[in-house]
N, C-alpha and C positions, 0 to 999 in steps of 0.2 A: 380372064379364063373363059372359053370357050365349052361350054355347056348347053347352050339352050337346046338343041336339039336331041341332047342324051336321054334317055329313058332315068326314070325313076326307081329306085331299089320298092321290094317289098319287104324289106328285113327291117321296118321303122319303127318304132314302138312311142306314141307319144303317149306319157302321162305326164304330162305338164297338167291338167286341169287335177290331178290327186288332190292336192291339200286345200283346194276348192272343195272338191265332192266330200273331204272327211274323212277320204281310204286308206291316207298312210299316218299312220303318227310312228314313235323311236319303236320297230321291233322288242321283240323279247330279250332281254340280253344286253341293250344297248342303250343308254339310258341317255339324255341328254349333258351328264358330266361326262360321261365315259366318252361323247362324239367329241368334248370338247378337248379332254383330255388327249385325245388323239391326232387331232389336228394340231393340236401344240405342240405334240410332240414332232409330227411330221416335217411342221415349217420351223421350227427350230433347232429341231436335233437331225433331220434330214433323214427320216424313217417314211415310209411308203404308209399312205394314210391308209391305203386298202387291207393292208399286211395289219396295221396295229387294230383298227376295226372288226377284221377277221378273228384274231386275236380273241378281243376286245367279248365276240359275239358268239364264241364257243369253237375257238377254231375250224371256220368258214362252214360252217352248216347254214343251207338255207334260211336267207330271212323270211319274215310272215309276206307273203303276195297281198297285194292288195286286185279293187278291181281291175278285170283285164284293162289291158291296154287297147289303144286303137291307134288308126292311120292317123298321122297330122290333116289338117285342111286342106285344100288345092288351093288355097289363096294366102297361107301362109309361106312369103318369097323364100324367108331363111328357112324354112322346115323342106321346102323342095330345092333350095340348093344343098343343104346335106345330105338328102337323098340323093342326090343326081351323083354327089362327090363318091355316096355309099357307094352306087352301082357303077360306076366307073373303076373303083376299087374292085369289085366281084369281079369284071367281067377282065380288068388286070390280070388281077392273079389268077383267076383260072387259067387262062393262058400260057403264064408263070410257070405254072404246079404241074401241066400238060406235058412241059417242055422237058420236066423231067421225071416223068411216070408217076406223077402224084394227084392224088384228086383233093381241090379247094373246097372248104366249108366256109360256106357265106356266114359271117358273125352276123348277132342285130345290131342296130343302134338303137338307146333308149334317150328319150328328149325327156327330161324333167326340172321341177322347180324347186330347187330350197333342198330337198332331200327327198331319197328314194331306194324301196326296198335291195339289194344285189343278194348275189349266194356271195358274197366276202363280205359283208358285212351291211352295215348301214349307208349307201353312199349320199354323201352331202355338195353341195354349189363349192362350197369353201375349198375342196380337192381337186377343181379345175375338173376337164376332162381326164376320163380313164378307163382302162380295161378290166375287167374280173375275166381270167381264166375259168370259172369255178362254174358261169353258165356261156360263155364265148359270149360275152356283150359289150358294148362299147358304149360309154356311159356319158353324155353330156348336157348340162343348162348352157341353151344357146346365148345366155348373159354374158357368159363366156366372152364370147366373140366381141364386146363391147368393151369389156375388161384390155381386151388382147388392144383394142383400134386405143383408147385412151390411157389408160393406164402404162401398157407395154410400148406402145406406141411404133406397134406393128400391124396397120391398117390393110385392108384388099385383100380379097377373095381367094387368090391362093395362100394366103396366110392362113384364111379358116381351110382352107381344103389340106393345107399340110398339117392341121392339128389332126383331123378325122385321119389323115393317111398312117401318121406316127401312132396312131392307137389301133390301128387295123396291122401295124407292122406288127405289134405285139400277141396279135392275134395267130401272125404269120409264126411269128415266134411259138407259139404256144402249140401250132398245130405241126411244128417241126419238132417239137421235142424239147426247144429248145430252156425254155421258159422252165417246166419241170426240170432239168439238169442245171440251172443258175439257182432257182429255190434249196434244190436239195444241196448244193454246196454253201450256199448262204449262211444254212442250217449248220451247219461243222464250221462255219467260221470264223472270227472275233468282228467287233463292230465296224473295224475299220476296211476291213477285209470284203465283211457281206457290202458295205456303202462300196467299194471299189465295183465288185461285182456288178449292184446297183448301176452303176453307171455304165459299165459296158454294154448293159443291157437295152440300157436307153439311146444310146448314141448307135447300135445297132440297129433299135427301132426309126432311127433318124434319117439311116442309111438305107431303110427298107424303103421308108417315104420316098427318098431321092428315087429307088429303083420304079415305085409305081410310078414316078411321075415323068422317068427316061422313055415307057413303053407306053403308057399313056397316050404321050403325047407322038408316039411313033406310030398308033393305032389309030388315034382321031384327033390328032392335031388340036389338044385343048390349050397348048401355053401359049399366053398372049405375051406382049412386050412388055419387060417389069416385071412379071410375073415370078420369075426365080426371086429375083431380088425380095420381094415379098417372103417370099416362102425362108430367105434368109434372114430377112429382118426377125422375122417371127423366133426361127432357130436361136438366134443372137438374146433376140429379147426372154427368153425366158432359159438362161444360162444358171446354174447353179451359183457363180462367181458374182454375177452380175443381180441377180435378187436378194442372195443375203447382204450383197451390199447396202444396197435399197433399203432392207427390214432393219439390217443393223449400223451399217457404217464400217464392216470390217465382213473377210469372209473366212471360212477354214475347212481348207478343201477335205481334209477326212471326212466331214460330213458330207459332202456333196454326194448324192443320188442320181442324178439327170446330166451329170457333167458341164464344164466349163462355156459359157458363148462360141470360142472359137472354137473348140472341141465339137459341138451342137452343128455348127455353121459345117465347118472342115468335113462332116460323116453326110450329110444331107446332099452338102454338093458331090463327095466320092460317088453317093449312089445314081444320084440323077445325071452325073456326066458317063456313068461306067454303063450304068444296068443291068448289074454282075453280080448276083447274090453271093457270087464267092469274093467280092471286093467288101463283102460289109461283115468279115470277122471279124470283129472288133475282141475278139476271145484272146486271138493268138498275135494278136501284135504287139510291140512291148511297148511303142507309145499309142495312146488311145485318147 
């Protein structure tokens, strides 16, 4: 991936040193059974950790701030490739949103360790990356990304860059409206219903990735050779079908939240071959 010469976002927010300095321990409301309880609930019952957190922490009223955040270091490589991926994303979709009389709001990204304050709740490492609509942020421990290369064993640089893209899709999502119109229907209806939902949503965010990374790369030429393939391996590797395999040995798609590997794969590539925001309603089509 072809970055070195990209500018750097200002939208960064590293609190990785917090639970060093002392500044954050479990908010008001959130206790350490209740984070646990949630996260159980999430990876086995296929509920959005952020939703039951929110929940969980007064139905999403801000958590306690801890002290300000600041810039990462310049000599930290991973903390200025995710900026470089942030601002790449900005300078994306404004373009995007131009095209069609709409003006783009740069989300932040927040770098943290172990856990850290959100307006949805408590967010923790164990949630992987994610988005809270509730302040536009986009939340990840760049641990992550070693998780992703071993564990998932979908290594390379557009790998991490299609994570940050998938949660800035969400953002897209969110500032299109579209995020509040899946919640509110979520809301009215049965479990199996809101997880389908769930999933459209996700596999849209997939497709959003694909679109940043069609114009992208039509803008300043960042895909190198392999590079897709990465970004697919990644999609693959962290498929609804294909993790609770992993955890259990069996899977059962009514829970599924984030959708199947080649469901993941299949929306990623539509948007990065098409570049067509109207290719990634994943709402209105009957298979998804």
């Amino acid at each position: 991936m072809r970055l070195e010469d990209e500018r750097q976002s200002d939208n960064v927010e590293d609190r990785r040193d917090e639970v060093r300095r002392g500044g954050f321990g479990v908010g008001r409301g959130v206790g350490i059974g209740t984070v646990i309880i949630a996260l159980v609930a999430s990876y086995f019952l296929g509920i959005d950790p952020t939703v039951m957190l929110s929940l969980f922490s007064g139905g999403g009223n801000p958590a306690p701030q801890s002290a300000p955040a600041h810039k990462p270091p310049a000599s930290d490589e991973m903390a200025t490739f995710v900026s470089k991926v942030l601002a790449d994303t900005e300078d994306t979709w404004r373009v995007i949103f131009q095209q069609t009389n709409r003006q783009y709001q740069d989300p932040k990204l927040v770098l943290f360790t172990g856990a850290t304050p959100t307006a949805c709740g408590t967010g923790q490492t164990a949630m992987g990356p994610f988005y809270c609509p509730l302040d536009q942020k986009v939340y990840i421990d760049l641990a992550f990304y070693q998780d992703l290369k071993a564990s998932y064993k979908a290594p390379g640089d557009f790998a991490q860059a299609y994570v940050i893209a998938h949660e800035v899709g969400h953002h897209v999502q969110h500032l299109l409206g579209i995020l509040d119109k899946v919640q509110a229907a979520k809301s009215r209806a049965g479990e199996t219903q809101a997880n389908a939902l769930s999933v459209r949503l996700e596999l849209q965010a997939d497709c959003l990735a694909g679109v940043w990374a069609y114009h992208a790369d039509r803008m300043r030429n960042i895909i190198e050779a392999g590079d897709i393939e990465e970004a697919l391996a990644a999609a693959s590797a962290i498929g609804d079908d294909r993790l609770q395999q992993q955890a259990r040995g069996y899977s059962v798609p009514d829970t599924f939240t984030h959708g199947t590997s080649a469901q993941r794969v299949q929306w990623f590539r539509r948007g990065i071959e098409s570049g067509d925001l109207n290719q990634c309603n994943t709402f209105e089509t009957r298979r998804h």
